[in-house]
KEDREN-667414 format. One record per residue (C-alpha): residue in one letter; x, y, z. Coordinates in pm, whole numbers, plus 32768, in hexadecimal, padded with zeros to 4 digits. Layout:
% residues N
{rec "a",{X,Y,Z}},
...
% end
This chain:
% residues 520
{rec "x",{BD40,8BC1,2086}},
{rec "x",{BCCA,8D1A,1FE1}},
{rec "x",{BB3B,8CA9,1FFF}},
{rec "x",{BB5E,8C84,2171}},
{rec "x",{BAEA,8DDE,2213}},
{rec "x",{BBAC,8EF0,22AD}},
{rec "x",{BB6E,8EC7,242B}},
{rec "x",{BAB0,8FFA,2493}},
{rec "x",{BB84,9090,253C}},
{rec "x",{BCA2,906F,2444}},
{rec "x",{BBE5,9102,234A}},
{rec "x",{BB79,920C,2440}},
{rec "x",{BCF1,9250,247A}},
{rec "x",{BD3A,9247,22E9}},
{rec "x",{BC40,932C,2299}},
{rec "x",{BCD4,9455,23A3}},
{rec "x",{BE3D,93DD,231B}},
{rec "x",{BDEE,9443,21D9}},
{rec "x",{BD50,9576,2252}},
{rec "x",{BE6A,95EE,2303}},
{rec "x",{BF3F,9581,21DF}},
{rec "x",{BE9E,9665,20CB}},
{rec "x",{BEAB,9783,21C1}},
{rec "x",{BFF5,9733,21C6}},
{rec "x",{C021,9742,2061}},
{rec "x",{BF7B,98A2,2049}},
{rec "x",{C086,991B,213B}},
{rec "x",{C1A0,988F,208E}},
{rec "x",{C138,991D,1F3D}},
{rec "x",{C0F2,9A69,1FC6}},
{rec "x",{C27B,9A66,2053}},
{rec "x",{C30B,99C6,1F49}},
{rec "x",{C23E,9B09,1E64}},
{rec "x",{C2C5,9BE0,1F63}},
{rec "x",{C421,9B75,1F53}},
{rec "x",{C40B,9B5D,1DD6}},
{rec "x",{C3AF,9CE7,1DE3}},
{rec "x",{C503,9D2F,1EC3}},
{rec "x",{C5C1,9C55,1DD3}},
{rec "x",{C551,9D4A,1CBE}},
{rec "x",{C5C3,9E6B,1DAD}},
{rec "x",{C70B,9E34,1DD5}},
{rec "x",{C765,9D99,1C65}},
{rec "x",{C6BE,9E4F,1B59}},
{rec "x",{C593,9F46,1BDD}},
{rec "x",{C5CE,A0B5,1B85}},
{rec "x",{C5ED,A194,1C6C}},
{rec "x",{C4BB,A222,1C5A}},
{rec "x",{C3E8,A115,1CBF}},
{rec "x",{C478,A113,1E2A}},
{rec "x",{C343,A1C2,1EBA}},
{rec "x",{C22E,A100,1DFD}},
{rec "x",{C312,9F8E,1E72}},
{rec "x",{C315,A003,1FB8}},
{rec "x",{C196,A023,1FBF}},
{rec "x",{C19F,9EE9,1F05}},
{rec "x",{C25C,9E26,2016}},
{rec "x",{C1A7,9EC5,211A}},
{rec "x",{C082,9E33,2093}},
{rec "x",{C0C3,9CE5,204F}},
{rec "x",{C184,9C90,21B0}},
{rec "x",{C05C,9D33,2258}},
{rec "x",{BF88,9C5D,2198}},
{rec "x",{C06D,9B34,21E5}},
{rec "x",{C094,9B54,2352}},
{rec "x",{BF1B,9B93,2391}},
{rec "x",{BEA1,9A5A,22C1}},
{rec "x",{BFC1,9983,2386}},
{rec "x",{BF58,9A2C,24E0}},
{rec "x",{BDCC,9A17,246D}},
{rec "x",{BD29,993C,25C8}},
{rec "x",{BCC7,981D,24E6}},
{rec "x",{BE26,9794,24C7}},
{rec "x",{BE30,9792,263E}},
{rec "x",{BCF4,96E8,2645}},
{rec "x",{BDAC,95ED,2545}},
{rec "x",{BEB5,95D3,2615}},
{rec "x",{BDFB,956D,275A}},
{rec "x",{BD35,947A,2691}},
{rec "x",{BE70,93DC,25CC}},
{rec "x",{BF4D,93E2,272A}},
{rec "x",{BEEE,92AB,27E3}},
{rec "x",{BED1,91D3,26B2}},
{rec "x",{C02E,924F,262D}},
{rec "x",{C0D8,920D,276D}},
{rec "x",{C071,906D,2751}},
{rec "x",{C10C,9071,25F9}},
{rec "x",{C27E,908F,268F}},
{rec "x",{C356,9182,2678}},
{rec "x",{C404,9149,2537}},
{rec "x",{C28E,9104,2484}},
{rec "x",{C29C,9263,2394}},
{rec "x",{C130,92A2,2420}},
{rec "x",{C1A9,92B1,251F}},
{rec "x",{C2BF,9383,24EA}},
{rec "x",{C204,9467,243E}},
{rec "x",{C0F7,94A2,2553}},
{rec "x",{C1F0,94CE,263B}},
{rec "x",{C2DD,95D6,254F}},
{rec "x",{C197,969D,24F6}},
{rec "x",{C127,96DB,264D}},
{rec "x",{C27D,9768,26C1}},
{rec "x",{C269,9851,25A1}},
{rec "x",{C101,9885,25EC}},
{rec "x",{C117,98CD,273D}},
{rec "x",{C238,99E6,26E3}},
{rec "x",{C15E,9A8B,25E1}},
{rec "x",{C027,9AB4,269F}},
{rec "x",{C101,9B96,27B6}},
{rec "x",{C144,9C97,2670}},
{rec "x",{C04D,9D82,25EA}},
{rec "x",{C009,9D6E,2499}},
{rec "x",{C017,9EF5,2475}},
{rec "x",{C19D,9EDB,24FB}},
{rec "x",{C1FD,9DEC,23F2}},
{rec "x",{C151,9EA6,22C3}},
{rec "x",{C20D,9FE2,2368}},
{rec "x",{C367,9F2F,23A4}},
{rec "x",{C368,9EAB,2238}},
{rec "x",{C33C,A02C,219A}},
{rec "x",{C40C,A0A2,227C}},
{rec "x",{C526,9F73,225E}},
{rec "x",{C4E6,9FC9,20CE}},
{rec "x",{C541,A139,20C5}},
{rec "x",{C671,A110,216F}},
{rec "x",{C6EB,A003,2099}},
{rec "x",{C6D4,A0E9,1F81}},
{rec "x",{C76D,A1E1,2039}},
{rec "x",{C88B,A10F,2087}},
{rec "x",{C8A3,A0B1,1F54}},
{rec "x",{C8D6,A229,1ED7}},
{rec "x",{C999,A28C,200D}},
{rec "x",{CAA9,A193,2016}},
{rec "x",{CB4D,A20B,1EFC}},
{rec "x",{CB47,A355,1F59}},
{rec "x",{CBC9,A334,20D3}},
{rec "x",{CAA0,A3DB,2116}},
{rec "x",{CA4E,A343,22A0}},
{rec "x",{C9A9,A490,22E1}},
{rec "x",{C87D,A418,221A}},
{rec "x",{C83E,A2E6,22BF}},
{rec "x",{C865,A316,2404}},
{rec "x",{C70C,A37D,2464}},
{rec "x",{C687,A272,2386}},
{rec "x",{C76B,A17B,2470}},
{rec "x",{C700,A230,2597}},
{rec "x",{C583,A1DE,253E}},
{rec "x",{C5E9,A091,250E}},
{rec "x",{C697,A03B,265D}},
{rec "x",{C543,A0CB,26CC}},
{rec "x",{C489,9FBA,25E9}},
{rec "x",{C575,9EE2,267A}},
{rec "x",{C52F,9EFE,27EF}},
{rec "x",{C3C8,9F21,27B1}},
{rec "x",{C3EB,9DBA,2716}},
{rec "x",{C4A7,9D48,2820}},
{rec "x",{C3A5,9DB6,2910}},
{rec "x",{C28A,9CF3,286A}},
{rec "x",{C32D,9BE2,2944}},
{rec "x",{C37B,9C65,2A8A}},
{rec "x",{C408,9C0C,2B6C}},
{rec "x",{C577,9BBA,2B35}},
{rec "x",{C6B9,9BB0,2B7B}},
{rec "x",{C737,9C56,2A2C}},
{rec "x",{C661,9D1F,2956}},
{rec "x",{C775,9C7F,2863}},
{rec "x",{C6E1,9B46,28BB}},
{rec "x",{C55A,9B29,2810}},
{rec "x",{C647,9BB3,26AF}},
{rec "x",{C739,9A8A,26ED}},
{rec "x",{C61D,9996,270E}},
{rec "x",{C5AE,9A06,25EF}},
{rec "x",{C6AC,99C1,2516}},
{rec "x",{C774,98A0,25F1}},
{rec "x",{C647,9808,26E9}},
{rec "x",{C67D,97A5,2857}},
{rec "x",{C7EC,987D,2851}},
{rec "x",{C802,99C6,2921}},
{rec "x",{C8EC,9AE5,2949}},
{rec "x",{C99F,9A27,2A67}},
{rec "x",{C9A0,990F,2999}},
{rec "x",{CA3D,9979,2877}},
{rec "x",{CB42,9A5C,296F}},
{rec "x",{CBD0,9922,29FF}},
{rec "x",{CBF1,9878,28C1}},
{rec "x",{CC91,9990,2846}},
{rec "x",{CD52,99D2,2967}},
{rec "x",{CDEB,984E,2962}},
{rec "x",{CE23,9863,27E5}},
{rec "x",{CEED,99C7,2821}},
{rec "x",{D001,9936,292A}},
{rec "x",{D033,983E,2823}},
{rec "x",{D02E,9904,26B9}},
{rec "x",{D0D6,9A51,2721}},
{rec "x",{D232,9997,27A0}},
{rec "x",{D224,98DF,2643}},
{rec "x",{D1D7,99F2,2582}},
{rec "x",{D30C,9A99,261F}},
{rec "x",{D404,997C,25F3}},
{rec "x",{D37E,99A5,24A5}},
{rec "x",{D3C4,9AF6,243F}},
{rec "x",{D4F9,9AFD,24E6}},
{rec "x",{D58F,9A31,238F}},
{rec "x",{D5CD,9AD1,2271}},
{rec "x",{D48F,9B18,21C8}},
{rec "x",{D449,9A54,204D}},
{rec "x",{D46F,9B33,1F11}},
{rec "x",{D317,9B84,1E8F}},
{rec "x",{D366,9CA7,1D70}},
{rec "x",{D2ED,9BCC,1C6D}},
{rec "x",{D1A6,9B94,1CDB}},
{rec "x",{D15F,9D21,1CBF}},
{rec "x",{D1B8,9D2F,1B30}},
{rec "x",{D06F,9D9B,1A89}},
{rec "x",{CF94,9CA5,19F9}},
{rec "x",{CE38,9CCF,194B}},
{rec "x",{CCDF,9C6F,19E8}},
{rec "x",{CC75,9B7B,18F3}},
{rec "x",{CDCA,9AA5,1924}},
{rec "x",{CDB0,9AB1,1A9A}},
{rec "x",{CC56,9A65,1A86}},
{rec "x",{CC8F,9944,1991}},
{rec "x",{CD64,9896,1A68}},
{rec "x",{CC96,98A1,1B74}},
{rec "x",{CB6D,980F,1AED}},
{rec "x",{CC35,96FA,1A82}},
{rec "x",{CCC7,9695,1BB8}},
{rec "x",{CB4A,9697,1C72}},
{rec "x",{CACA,95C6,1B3D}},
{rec "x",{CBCE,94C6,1BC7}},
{rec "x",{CB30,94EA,1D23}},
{rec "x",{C9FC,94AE,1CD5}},
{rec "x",{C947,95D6,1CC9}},
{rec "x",{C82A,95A8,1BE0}},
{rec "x",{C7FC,96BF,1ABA}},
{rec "x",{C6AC,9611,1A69}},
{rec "x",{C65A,96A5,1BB3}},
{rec "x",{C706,97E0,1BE5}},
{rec "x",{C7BE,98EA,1B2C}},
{rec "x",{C8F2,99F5,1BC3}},
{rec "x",{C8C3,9B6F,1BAA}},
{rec "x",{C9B4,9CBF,1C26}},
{rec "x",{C955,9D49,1D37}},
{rec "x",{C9B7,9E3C,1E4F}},
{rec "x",{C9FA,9D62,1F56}},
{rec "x",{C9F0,9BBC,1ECF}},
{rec "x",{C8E6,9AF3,1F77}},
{rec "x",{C801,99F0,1F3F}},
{rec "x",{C691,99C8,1F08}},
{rec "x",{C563,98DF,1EBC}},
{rec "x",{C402,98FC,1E25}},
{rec "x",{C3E7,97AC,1E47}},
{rec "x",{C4A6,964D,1E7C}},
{rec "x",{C4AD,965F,1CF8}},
{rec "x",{C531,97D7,1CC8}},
{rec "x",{C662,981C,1DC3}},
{rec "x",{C73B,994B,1D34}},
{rec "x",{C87A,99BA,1D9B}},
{rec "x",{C92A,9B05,1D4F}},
{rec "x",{CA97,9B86,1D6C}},
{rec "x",{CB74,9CCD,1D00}},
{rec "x",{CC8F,9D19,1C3F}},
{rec "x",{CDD9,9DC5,1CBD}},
{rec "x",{CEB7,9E29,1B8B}},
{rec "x",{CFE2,9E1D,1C77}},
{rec "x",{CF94,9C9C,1D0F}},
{rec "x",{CF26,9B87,1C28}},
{rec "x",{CF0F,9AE2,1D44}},
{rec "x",{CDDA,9B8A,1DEE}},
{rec "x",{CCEB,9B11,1CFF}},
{rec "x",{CD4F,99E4,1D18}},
{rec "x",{CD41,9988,1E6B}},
{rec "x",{CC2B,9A5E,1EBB}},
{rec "x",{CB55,9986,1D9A}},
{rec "x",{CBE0,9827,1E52}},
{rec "x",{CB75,9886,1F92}},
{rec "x",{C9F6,98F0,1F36}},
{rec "x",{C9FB,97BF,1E3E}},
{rec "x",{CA0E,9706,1FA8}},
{rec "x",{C8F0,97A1,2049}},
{rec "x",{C823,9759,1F14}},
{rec "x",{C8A8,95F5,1EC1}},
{rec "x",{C815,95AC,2054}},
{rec "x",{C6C9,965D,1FDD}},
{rec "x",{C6CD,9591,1E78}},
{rec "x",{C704,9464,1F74}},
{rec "x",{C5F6,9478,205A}},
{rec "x",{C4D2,937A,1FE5}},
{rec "x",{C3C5,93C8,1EFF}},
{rec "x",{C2B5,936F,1FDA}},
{rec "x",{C2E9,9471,20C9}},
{rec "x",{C2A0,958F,1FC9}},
{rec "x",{C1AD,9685,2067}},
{rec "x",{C1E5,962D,21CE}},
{rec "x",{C2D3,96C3,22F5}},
{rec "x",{C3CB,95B4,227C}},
{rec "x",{C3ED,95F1,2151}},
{rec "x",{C545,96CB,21A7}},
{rec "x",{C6B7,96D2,226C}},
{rec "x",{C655,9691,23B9}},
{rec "x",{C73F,97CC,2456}},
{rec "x",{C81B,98C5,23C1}},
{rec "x",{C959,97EE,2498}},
{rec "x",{C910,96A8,23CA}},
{rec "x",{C8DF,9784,2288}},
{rec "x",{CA38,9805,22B6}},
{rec "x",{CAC0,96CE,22DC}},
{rec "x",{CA7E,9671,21A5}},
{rec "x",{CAFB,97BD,20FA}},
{rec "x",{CC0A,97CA,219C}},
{rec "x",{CC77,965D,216D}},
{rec "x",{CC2C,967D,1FEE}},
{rec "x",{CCFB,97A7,1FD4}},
{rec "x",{CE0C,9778,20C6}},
{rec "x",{CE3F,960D,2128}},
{rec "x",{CE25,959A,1FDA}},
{rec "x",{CE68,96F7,1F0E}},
{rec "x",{CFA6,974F,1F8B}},
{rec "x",{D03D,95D1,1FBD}},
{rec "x",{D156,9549,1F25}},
{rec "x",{D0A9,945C,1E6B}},
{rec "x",{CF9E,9531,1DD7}},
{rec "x",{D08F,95FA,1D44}},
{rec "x",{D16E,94E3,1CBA}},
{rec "x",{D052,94A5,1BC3}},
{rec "x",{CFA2,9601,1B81}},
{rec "x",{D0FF,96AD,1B83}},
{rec "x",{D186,9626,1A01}},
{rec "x",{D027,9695,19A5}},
{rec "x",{D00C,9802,1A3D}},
{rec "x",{D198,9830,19A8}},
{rec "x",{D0FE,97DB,187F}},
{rec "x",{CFDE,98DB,1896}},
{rec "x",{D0E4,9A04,18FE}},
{rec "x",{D206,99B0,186A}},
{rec "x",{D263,9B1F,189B}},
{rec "x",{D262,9B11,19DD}},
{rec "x",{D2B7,99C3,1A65}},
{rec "x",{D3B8,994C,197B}},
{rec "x",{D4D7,997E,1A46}},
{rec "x",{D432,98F7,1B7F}},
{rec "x",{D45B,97A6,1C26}},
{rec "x",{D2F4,96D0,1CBC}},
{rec "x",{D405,96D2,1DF1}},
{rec "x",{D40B,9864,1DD1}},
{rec "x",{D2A5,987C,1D90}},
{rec "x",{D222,97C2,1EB6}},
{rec "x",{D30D,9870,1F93}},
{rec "x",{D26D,99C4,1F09}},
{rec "x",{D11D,9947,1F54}},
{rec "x",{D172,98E9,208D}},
{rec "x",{D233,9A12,2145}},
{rec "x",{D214,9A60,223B}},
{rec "x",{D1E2,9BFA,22B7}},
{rec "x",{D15E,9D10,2356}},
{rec "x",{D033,9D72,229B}},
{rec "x",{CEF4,9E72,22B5}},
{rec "x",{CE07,9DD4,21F0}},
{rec "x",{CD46,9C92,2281}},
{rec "x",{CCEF,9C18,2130}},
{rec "x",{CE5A,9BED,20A0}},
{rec "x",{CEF5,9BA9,21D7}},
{rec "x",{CFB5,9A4E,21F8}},
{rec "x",{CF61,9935,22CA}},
{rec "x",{D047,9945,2404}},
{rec "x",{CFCF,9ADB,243C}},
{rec "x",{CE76,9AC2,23AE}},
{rec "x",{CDC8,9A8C,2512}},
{rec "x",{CE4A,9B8A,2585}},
{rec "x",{CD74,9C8D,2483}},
{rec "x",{CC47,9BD6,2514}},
{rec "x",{CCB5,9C1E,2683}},
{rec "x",{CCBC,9D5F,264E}},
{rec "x",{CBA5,9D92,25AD}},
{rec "x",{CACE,9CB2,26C7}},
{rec "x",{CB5B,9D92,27E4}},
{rec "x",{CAFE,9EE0,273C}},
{rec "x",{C97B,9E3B,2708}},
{rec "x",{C97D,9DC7,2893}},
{rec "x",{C9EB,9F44,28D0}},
{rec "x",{C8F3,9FFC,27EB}},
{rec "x",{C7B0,9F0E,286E}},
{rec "x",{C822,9EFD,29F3}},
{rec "x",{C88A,A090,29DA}},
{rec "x",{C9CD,A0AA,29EA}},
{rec "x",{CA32,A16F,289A}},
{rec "x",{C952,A236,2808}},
{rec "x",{C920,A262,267D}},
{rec "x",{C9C2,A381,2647}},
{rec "x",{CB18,A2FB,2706}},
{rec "x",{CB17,A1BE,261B}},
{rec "x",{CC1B,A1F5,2516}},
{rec "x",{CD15,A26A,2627}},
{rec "x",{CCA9,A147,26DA}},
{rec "x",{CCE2,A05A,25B5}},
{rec "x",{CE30,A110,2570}},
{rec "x",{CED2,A0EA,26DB}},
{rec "x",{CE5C,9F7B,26F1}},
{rec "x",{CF1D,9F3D,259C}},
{rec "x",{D01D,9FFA,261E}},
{rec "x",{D03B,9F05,2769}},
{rec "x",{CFC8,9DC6,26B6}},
{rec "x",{D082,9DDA,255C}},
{rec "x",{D185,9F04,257C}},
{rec "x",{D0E3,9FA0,2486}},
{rec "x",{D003,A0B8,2444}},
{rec "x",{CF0A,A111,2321}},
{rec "x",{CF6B,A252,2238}},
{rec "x",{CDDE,A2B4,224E}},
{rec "x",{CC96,A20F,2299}},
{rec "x",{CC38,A162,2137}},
{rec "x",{CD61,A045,21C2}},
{rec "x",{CD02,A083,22FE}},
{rec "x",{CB99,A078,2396}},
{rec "x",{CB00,A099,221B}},
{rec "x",{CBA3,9F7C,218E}},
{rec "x",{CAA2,9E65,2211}},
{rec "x",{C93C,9E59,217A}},
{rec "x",{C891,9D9A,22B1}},
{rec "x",{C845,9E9F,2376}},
{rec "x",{C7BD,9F8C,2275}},
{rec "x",{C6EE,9E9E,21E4}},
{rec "x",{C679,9DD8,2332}},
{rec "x",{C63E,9DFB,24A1}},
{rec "x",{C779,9E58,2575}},
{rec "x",{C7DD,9D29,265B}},
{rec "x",{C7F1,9BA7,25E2}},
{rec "x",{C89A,9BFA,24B6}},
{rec "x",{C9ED,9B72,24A0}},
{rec "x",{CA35,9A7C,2598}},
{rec "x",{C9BB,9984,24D3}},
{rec "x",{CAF9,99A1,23DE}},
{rec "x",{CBD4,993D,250A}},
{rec "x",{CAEF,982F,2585}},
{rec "x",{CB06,97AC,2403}},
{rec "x",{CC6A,97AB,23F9}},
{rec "x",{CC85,96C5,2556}},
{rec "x",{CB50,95E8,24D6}},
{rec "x",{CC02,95C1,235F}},
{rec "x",{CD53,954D,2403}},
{rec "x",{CC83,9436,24C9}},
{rec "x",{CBAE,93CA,23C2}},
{rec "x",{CCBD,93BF,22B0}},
{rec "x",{CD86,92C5,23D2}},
{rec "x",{CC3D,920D,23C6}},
{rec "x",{CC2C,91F1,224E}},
{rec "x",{CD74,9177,2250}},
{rec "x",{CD39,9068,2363}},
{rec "x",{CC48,8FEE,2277}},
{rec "x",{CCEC,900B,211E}},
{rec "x",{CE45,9017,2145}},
{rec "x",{CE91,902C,1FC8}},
{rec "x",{CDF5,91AC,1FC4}},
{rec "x",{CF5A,9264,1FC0}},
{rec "x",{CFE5,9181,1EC4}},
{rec "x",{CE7A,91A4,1DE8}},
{rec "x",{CEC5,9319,1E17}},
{rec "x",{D00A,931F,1D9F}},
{rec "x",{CF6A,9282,1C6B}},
{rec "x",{CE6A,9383,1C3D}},
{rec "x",{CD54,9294,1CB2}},
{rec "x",{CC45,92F8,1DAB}},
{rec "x",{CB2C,9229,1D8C}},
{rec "x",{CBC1,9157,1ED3}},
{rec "x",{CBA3,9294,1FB9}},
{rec "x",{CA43,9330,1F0F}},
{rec "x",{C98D,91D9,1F42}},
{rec "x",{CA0A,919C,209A}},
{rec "x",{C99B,92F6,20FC}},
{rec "x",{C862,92D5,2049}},
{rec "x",{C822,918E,20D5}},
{rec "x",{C863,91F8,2268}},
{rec "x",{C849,935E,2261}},
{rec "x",{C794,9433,2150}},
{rec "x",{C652,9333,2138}},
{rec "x",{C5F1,9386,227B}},
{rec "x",{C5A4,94F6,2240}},
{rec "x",{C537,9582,2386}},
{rec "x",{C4CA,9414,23E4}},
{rec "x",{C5C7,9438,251F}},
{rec "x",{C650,9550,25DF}},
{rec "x",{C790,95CE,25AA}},
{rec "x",{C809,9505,26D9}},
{rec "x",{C756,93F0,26AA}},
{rec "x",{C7E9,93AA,252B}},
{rec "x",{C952,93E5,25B8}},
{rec "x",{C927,92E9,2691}},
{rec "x",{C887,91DB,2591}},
{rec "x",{C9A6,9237,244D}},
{rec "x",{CAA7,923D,254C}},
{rec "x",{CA7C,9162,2677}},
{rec "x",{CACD,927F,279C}},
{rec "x",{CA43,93BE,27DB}},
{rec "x",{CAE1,950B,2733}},
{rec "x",{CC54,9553,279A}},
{rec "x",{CD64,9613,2702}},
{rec "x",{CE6E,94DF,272A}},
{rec "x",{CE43,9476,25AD}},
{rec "x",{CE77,95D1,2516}},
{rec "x",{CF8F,962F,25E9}},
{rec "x",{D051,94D6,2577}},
{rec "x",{CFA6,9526,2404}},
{rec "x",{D065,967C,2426}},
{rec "x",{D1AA,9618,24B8}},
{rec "x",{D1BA,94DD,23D3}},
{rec "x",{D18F,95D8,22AB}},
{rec "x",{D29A,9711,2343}},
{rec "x",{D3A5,967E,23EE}},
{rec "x",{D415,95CF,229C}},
{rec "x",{D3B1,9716,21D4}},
{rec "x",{D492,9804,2307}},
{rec "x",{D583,96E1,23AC}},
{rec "x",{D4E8,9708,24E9}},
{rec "x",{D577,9683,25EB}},
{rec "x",{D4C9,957E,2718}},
{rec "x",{D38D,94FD,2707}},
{rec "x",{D20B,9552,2719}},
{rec "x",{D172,95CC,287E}},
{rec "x",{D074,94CC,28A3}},
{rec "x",{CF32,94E9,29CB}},
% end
């Protein structure tokens, strides 16, 4: 009955909920302004605002951080704890209590003064990057990179002690997981991945030529927007830009942008590159209204982001079925180019298998083994091991080892990733490898439930897929831990069992493989 009074003590708790909540808010739209300002930066910003937007970003994550950090919200915190804690651990109050004071409790151990200084300094190399990469100019950088493995450690020491000083940047990005962690799963998914990848380039490799013909931006691009308009992506609520290096990025639950780049000599860049950031922002896009301005309100680790890249790119990007609808479509679009080809041809092309440099346009079967690398050379730089100045080398004899290749210079070798001149050094790119095991488990999942989604594919239908993830994954927002949500969308805990068989069940037809999947 809405005349009877609020108990006392509910209103007492309802009043400091909605006090944390519009501090909250505050937060959010200071980072969501902040990220709006780096958005700027790396689409259309000239040049000659780099100095004034790093002041600019140094201001507003200082500002940020200290209103989130302020000693109120932890006296909101202590008031809100034992009431959230009898509203059960699914109540979103509850959830939300308990998500802000784990990020609470990390932010108070940082000093405001370090974040204002790590974002100026995190946006002048970016630029620099940005204007050094096409130049093979590593000389430049590397005593910007050398100030930021400092930043780095310093961070890392904020939360002494530890095994790793990896391990407080891993949490970051993928909580609860460690260095030793994420060395064992690697370690297990290794023994298993290298011996395929070797059966597999041991057959003759597929013919590719075609897909290096030149095509123009605006029909690659065209193409690609179409195909994420069939996923789902919502235009109403995001847009796609050119960019340096394609991510993704919200202002809100009601702006989330993606970017990409163009390659004149692979049509095929674009494309894939704008599927897989349409699937970190159709999860954003996903996650429920009524978490906007909170701690939930976003991916709950960069592992379970991933997943849902990768799976939007790759599990259903480069399937046979997919491409038995788009592929009369994109012949259409380039007749030029594709007229000759067979759908059989093309998805063999899109598919092959090879010794690669770059991470980004690597295929499936080798692609963890980019990330590998690049996880052993951060444990090396933060624990001591390598120094800045032996990095490229480094980077080239591990490519050498890993891949049997090595880099003509440093923009395609230790240049050609973004993350680490535009971030902290350490957490950054595990999570791609974690989001390729989680998107082979949840995409068995999806099809436990809806067993039709292959054949809906084939048909150029997605809806199926997009709601069922909506329904059991992207809601949630940062609801549940990484862990936690694996468990609940898939019944058992993360394993790499369901993207080995995804992998095999794709390849052996693809190679004529012989035997059958190791399974643990």
């Amino acid at each position: 009955d809405p005349r009877t009074p609020m108990p006392l003590g509910d209103r007492v708790m309802n009043d400091a909920l909605q006090q944390l909540k519009q501090r909250l808010f505050e937060v959010y739209d200071l980072n969501m302004s902040t990220a709006l300002l780096r958005w700027d930066q790396t689409t259309y910003m000239p040049i000659g605002g780099a100095a004034a937007r790093g002041r600019q970003l140094s201001l507003l994550s200082r500002l940020a951080h200290e209103r989130f950090s302020d000693p109120a919200v932890g006296r909101l915190l202590d008031t809100l704890e034992p009431w959230a804690k009898t509203k059960g651990y699914d109540s979103d109050d509850a959830a939300l209590i308990r998500v802000t004071r784990r990020e609470y409790d990390q932010a108070v151990k940082v000093p405001a003064a370090f974040i204002s200084e790590l974002n100026d300094h995190c946006s002048t190399t970016y630029q620099a990057w940005a204007d050094a990469r096409p130049k093979n100019d590593w000389k430049s950088l590397a005593p910007l990179l050398q100030r930021t493995l400092d930043l780095s450690r310093r961070y890392a020491d904020f939360f002494a002690p530890y095994e790793s000083p990896a391990d407080p940047l891993i949490d970051q990005s993928d909580f609860g997981m460690k260095a030793s962690t994420i060395k064992t799963v690697f370690s297990e998914l290794r023994s298993r991945l290298v011996p395929l990848a070797q059966a597999i380039l041991s057959r003759p490799a597929a013919d590719d030529a075609f897909l290096h013909r030149p095509v123009e931006a605006d029909r690659q691009l065209a193409f690609g927007l179409e195909v994420i308009k069939a996923y789902g992506y919502d235009f109403d609520r995001g847009r796609q830009d050119l960019t340096h290096h394609p991510y993704m990025t919200k202002f809100s639950l009601t702006d989330v942008r993606i970017t990409t780049r163009v390659r004149p000599d692979d049509f095929t860049n674009a494309l894939f590159g704008t599927l897989h950031e349409s699937g970190h922002a159709m999860y954003e896009q996903g996650i429920r209204m009524d978490f906007e301005g909170t701690p939930l309100a976003t991916g709950t680790s960069s592992g379970v982001h991933e997943s849902q890249s990768r799976m939007w790119e790759n599990v259903v990007g480069r399937s046979r079925g997919f491409w038995q609808h788009f592929y009369p479509r994109l012949r259409e679009m380039l007749p030029e180019v594709l007229g000759g080809v067979s759908v059989d041809d093309f998805y063999r092309a899109v598919n092959k298998v090879e010794r690669s440099l770059i991470r980004t346009e690597s295929d499936e079967v080798t692609y963890n083994l980019h990330v590998m690398i690049r996880f052993d050379l951060e444990l090396d730089l933060l624990e001591g091991r390598l120094k800045i100045l032996d990095l490229p080398e480094a980077w080239h004899a591990r490519y050498q080892k890993d891949l049997g290749l090595r880099a003509p210079d440093d923009r395609d070798g230790v240049l050609q990733d973004v993350h680490w001149y535009a971030s902290l050094i350490g957490g950054q790119f595990q999570g791609y490898t974690l989001g390729n095991i989680m998107a082979g488990q949840i995409y068995a999942a999806a099809l436990r439930a809806r067993p039709s989604i292959p054949q809906e594919i084939a048909k150029g239908e997605f809806k199926g897929l997009h709601d069922w993830l909506r329904d059991n994954l992207y809601q949630h927002g940062s609801k549940f831990t990484a862990s936690e949500l694996i468990q609940r969308v898939t019944g058992s805990p993360m394993g790499i069992d369901d993207y080995m068989g995804y992998l095999w069940d794709k390849y052996q037809p693809l190679y004529e493989l012989e035997g059958e999947p190791a399974r643990t």
